[in-house]
C-alpha positions in Angstrom: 108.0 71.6 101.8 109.8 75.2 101.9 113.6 74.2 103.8 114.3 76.9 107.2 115.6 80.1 105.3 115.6 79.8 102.1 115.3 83.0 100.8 116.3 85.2 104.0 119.4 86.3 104.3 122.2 88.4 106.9 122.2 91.9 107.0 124.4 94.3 108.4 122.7 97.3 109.3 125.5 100.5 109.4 125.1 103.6 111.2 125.1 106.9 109.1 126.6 109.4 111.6 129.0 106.5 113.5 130.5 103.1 113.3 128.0 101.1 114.9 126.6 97.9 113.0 123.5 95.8 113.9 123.0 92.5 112.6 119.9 91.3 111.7 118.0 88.8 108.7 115.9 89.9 106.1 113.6 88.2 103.2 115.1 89.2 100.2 112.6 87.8 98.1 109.7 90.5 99.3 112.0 92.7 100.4 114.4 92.8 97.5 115.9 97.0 97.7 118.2 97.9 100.7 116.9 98.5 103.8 117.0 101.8 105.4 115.7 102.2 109.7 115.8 104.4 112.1 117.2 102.7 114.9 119.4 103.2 118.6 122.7 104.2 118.1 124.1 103.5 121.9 127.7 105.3 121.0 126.1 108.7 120.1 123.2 107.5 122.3 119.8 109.0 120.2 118.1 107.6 117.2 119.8 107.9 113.8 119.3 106.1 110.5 120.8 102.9 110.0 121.4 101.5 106.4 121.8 98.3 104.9 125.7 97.8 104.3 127.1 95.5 101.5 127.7 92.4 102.9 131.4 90.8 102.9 130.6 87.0 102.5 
């Protein structure tokens, strides 16, 4: 039986235009490139794209 997580991992999602950050998981085994979203940026307050940062752990 597959353990709880195996194979996902924490993401940091970064802001291109500010220096907000979400935090999210992701599969990397199906999902192995970076991630790139459009997403809420509350500081600038419209939609802007949100990549996957490299993670500091």
């Amino acid at each position: 039986m597959a353990k709880k997580g195996e194979g996902c991992a924490h993401i940091t999602l970064k802001s291109t235009e500010s220096d907000h950050e979400y935090h999210t998981i992701k599969n990397k085994r199906s999902n192995p490139e970076r991630m790139e979203i459009k997403k809420y940026d509350p500081t600038l307050r419209r939609h802007v794209a949100y990549k996957e940062s490299k993670s500091s752990k």
